[in-house]
N, C-alpha and C positions, 0 to 999 in steps of 0.2 A: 504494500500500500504506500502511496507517493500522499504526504501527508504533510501541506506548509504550516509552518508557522502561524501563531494564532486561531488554529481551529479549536473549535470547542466538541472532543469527539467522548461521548461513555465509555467508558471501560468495559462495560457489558455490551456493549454495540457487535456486531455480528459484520465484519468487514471482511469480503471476499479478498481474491487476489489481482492486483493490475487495477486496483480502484484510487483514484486521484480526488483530494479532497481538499479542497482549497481556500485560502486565507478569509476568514469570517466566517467560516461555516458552523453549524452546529449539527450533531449529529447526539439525539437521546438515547438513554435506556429503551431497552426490548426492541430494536431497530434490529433487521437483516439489509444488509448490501450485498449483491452478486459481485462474481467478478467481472472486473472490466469498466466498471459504471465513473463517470466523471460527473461530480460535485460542483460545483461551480460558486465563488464567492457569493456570504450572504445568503445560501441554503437553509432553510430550517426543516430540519427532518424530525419528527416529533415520535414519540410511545407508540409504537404497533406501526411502523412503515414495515411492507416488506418490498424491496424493488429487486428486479431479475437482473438478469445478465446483461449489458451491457446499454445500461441506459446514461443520458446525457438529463442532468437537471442544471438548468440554468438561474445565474442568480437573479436570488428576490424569492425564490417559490419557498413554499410551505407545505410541508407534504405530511398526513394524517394529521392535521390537526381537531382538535376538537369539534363535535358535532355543533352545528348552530342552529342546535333543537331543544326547546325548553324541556323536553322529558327526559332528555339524557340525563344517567345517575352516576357516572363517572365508572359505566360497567367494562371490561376488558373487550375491544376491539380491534382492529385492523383497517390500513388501507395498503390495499395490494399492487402494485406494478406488475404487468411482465415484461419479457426479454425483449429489446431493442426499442423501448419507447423512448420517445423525446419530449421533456418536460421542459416549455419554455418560461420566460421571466415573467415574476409575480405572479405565476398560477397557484392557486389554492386547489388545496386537494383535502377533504376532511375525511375522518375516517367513520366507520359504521355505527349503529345506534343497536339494539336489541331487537329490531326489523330482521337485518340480516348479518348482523357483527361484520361486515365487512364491509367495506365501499372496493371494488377492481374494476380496474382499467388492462386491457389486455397486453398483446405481444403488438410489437411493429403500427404502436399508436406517436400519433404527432398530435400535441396538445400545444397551442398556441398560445404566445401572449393573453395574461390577464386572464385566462379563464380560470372558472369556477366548475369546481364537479363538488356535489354534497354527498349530504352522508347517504348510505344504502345505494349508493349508483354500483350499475355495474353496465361497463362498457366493454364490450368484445373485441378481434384482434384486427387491426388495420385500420382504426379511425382516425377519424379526422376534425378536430374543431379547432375550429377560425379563434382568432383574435376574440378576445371577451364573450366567447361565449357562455352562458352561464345557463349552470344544469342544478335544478332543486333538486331536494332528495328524493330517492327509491328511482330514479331514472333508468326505465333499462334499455341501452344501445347493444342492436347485434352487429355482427362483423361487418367491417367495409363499408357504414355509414360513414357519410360526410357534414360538416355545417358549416357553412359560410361566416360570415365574422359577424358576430352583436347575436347571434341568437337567445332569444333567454326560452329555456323550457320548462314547463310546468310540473310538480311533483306528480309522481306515479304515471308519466308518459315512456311511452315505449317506440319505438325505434326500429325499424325494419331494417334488414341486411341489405346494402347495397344501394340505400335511399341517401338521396343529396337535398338537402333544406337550405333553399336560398338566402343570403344573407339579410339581418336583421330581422327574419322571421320571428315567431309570437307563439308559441309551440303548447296547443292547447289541448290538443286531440291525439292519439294515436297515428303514426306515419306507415303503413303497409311499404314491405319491403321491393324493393325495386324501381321505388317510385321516386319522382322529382315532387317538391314540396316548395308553393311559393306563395306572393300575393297576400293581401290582408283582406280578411282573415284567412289564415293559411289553406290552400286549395290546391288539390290535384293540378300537373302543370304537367303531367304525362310519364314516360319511365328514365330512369335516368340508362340511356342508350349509349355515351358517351363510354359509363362507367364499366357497364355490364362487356363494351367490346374490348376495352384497356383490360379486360381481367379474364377476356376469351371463354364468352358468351357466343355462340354461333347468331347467327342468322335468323337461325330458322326457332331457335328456342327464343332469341330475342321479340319475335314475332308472335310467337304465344305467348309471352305477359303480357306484351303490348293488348293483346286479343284479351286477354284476363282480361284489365282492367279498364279495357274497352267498357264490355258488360258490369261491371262494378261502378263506375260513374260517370258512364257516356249515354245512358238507357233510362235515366230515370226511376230507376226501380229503388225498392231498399235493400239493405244488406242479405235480409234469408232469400228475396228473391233473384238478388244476383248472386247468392252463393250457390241456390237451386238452378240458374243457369250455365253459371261455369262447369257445375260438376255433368251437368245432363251433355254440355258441346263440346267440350274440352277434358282430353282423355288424361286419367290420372300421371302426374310426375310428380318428382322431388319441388319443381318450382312451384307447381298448381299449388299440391296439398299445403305449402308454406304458407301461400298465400292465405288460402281457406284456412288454414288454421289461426292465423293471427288475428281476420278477422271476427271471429268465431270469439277467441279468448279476450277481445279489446275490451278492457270494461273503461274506459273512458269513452268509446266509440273513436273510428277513425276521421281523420278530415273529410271533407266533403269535395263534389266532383265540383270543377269550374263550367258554371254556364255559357264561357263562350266557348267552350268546346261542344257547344251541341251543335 
């Protein structure tokens, strides 16, 4: 461990190999670092971080800090990293509450300037948020979601795999995966097509979400009756059932279809 001068690291701290820690840092009790990971001046890593293998924190963050939940009783929690994330300057990151004792953020995440993730989040591996974005608690992001920069999302909103939310969005509803999320108040804006080909998505599988979500908010109907259409015209796969499934579990409901798409 490459360790400057004027750190402030616990003794019980849990410090991998090839990890750099740098001048102002603080680093508390019950803390694991992977190896590899750089620290960056004016770090505050707080009780129950765990970060993975070779992550970059930039200074100014704060990593597991206290829940900023009035029912919190100072019960033993976590906030988790994993492997190859990048945690840029002044992002908060608080850690879990007795929801789910953890707040985690996945592998090969890039977390931008000023963002906030609260407690009980749990985000999957490949995200992305913009600049200030900011996530209440119990948020749950699945892999390969994107947010453009100022998002703020609502507590117990969910997040679909592969969905991009245009910046400054208002994040009130449920976002089904695969989708583009835009406009105020937030509305259907079509699939994100860009994404899906960057990650080698065919054509032709492209063409059936697009066709899903056609029937889902281009039709008029409500959710059991476009969930009773997709399953009747569109034969089962891993994408359909995703889809069906999320909406099916959303108990916030999902956003709504854009009227000038009819």
């Amino acid at each position: 461990m490459s360790r400057f001068p004027l750190t402030n690291v616990h003794p019980d701290a849990i410090i991998g190999e090839n990890v750099t820690i740098e001048p102002f840092a603080t680093v508390q009790k019950n803390v694991v670092i992977g190896d590899g990971c750089w620290i960056g001046p004016n770090v505050t890593i707080m009780e129950g971080a765990r970060i993975g293998k070779n992550c970059k924190i930039f200074p100014g963050a704060v990593i597991s800090g206290v829940p900023q939940d009035l029912k919190f009783r100072g019960e033993e929690t976590t906030a988790e990293i994993g492997d190859n994330t990048t945690v840029r300057e002044c992002v908060t990151i608080n850690r879990g509450t007795v929801d789910k004792y953890k707040t985690v953020i996945g592998s090969d995440c890039l977390i931008m300037a000023y963002a906030h993730i609260g407690h009980d989040c749990i985000i999957g591996n490949n995200c992305i948020l913009g600049n200030t974005v900011q996530l209440a608690g119990h948020v749950v992001i699945d892999d390969f979601a994107i947010f453009g920069g100022a998002c703020a999302v609502q507590q117990f909103s969910k997040i679909g795999a592969h969905a991009y939310i245009g910046g400054g969005s208002l994040v009130r509803k449920d976002i089904p995966p695969f989708t583009k999320a835009a406009r105020e108040p937030l509305s259907y804006a079509g699939i994100n097509t860009v994404g899906l080909r960057r990650r080698g998505y065919s054509s032709e599988k492209i063409n059936e979400i697009q066709e899903i979500y056609r029937m889902i908010f281009m039709k008029g109907l409500n959710n059991s009756k476009a969930i009773e259409m997709v399953e009747n015209e569109v034969p089962s796969s891993e994408e359909r059932d995703y889809i069906l499934d999320f909406i099916r579990n959303s108990e916030r409901g999902i956003m709504k279809g854009y009227e000038g798409n009819d």
